[in-house]
C-alpha positions in Angstrom: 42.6 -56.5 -22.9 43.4 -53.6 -24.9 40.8 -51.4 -27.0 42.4 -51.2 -30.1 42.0 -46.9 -30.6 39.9 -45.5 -33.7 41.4 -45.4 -37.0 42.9 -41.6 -37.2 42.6 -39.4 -40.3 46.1 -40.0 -41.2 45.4 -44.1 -41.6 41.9 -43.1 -43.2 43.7 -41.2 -46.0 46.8 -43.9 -46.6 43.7 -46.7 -46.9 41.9 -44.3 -49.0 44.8 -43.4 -51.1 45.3 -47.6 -52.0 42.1 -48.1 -52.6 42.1 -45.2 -55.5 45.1 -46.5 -56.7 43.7 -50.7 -56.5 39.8 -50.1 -57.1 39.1 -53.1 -58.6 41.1 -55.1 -55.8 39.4 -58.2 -53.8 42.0 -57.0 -51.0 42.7 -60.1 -49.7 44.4 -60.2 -46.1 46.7 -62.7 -47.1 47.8 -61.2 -50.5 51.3 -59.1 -49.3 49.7 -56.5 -50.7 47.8 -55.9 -47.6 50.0 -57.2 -45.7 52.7 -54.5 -47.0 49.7 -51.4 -46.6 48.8 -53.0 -42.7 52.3 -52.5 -41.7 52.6 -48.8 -43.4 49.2 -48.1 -41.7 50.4 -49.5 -37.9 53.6 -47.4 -38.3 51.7 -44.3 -38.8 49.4 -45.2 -36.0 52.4 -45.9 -33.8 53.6 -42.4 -35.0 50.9 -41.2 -33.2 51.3 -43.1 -30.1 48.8 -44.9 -30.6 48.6 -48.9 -29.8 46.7 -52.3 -29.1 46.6 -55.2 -29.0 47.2 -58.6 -31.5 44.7 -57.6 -33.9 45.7 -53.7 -33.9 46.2 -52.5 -37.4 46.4 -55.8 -38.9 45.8 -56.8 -42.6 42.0 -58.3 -41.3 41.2 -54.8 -40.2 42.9 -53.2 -43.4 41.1 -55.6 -45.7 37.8 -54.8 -43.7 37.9 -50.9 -44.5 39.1 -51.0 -47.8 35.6 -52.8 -48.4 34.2 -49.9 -46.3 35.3 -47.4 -48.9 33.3 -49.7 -51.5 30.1 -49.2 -49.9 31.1 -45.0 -50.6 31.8 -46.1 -54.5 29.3 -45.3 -57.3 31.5 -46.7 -59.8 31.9 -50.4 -58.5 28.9 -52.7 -58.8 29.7 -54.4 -55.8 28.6 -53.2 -53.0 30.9 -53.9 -49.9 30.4 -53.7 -46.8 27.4 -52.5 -45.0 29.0 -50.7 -41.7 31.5 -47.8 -41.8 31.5 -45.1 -40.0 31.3 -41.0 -40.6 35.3 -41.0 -40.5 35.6 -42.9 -43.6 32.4 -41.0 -45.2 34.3 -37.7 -44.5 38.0 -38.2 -45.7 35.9 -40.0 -49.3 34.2 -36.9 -49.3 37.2 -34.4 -49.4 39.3 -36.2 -51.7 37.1 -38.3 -54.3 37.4 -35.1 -56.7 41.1 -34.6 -56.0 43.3 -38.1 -55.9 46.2 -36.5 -56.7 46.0 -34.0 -53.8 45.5 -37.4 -51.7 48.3 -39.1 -53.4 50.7 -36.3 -52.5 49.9 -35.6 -49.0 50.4 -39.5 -48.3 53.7 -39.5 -49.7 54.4 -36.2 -46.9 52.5 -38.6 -44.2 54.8 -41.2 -45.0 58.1 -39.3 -44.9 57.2 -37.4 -41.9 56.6 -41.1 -40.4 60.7 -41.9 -41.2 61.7 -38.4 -39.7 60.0 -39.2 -36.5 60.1 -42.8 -36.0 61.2 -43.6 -32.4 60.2 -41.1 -30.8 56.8 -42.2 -28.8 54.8 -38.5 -28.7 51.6 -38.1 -30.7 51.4 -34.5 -32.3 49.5 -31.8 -30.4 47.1 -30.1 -32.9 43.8 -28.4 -33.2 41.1 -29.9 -34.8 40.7 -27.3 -37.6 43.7 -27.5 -38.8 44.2 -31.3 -38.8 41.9 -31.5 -42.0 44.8 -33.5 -43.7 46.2 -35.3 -41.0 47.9 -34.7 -37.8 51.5 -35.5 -38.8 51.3 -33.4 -41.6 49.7 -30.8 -39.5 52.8 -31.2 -37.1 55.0 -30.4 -40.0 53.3 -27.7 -40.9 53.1 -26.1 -37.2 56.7 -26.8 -36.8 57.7 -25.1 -40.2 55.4 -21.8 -38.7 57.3 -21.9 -35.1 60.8 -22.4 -35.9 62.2 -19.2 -34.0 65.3 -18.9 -36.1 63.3 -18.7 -39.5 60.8 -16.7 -37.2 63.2 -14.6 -36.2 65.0 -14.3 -40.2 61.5 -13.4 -41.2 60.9 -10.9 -38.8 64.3 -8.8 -39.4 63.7 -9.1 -42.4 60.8 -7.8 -43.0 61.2 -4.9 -40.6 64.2 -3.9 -42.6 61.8 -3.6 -45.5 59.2 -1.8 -43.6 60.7 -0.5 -40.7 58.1 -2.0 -38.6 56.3 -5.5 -38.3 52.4 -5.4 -39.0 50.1 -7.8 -40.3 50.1 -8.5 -44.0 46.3 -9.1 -43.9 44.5 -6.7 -41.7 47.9 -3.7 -41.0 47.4 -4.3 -37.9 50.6 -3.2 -35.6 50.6 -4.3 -31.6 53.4 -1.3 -30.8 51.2 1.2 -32.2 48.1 -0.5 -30.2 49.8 -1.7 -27.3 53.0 0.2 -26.8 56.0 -1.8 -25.8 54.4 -4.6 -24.9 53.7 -5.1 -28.5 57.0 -5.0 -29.4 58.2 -7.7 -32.1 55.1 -9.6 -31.2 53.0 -11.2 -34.7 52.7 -14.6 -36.2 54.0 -16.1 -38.7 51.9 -18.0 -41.3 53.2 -21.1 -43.5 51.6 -20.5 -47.0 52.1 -23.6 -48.2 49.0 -26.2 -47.9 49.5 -29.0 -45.8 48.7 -31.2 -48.3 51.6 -29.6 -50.5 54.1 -29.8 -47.5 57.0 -32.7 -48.8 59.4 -33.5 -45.6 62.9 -32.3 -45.9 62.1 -29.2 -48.1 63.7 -26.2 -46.1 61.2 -23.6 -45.4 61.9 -20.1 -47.5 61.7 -16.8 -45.9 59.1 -16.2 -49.3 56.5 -19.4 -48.0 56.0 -17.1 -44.4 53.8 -14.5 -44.5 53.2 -12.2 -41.1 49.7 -12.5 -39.6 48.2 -11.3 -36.5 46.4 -13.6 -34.2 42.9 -13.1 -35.6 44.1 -12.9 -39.3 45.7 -16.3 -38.7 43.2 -17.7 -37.2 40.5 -16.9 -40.0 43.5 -18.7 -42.4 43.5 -21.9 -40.5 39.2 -22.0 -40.1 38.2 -24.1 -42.7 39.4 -25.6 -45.7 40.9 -25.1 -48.4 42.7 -22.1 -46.5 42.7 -18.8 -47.7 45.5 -17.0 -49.2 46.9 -13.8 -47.6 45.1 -12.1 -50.9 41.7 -13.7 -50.3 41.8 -12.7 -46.5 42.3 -9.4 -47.7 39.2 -9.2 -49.7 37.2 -10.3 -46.8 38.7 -7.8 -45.2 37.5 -5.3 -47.6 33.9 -6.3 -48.0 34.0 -6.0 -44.3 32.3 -3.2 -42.3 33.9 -3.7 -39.4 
């Protein structure tokens, strides 16, 4: 028989996101209700590539860790139920204060789910910077390695500067490396993941030019830091 996987932190955050929205909810797994939110959370899940067996993502399971958020709740009296585990502790934790950031990013989660359904590959990503989900975080990686905006950005930016360097640290690989340097840099996606909406065509203005280290520093933790902030680190630096 099949191990039905863990819950990812894409399903986490559209459970989370009902249970804000339906606090005061029994969450019965007969209700359609739950029977509607089981079937959104399996289609992310299969988004994934993920899969199981009979019981996999069913409204049973949904109903089960809705109640696991209660137990996280200070303002319900009840107290729900007494097992969870440090996934559903962590995504409470990043978005009790900020609902609304939650509620958006689900809406992007569930869009990105229509763009990609029927294809059967689960998104590549790295663990840092899947803080709000990997399909968003696929979105978001696409959007940074689209050559042809790449590419845009790039000539345009060296027509402005004559020369591509990193808008954080100045750092420029021709003069450091020569020729092998040449038109080599990042590009960095400044909008949040959690802001990304699918369908919204990516403007030269939302890429910013980063070297490998300055990009990587962006992506470490979250929230991410703005090319500005970088830049002050860079400053109090030392180095």
């Amino acid at each position: 028989m099949t191990r039905n996987p863990n819950w990812t932190r894409d399903e986490h955050m559209i459970a989370l996101d009902h249970y804000f929205q339906h606090p005061r909810s029994w969450y019965g797994e007969t209700s359609e209700e739950i029977q509607s939110l089981a079937a959104q959370i399996r289609g992310v899940a299969e988004s994934l590539g993920l899969e199981g067996d009979e019981t996999f993502r069913n409204a049973a399971g949904v109903s089960m860790k809705l109640l696991n958020f209660r137990r996280l709740d200070p303002n319900h009296s009840a107290r729900g139920l007494p097992r969870g585990s440090k996934d559903e502790e962590a995504v409470w934790n990043d978005y009790v204060d900020r609902p609304d950031e939650l509620r958006h990013a689900v809406s992007a989660i569930l869009a990105m789910v229509k763009e990609i359904k029927g294809t059967s590959a689960a998104p590549q990503v790295d663990l840092e910077e899947a803080q709000e989900g990997a399909l968003l975080t696929r979105l978001h990686r696409y959007r940074e390695r689209n050559s042809a905006l790449v590419r845009r950005k790039k000539a345009a930016f060296t027509k402005s500067y004559g020369r591509l360097y990193c808008e954080a640290c100045g750092f420029d690989f021709v003069k450091v490396y020569g020729d092998r340097g040449e038109g080599f840099i990042e590009c960095h996606h400044t909008i949040p993941v959690s802001a990304l909406e699918a369908g919204r065509k990516t403007k030269l203005a939302d890429l910013v030019l980063l070297c490998a280290n300055c990009h990587r520093m962006v992506h470490s933790n979250k929230p991410w830091l703005s090319v500005e902030q970088l830049r002050r680190c860079l400053t109090r630096s030392s180095y």
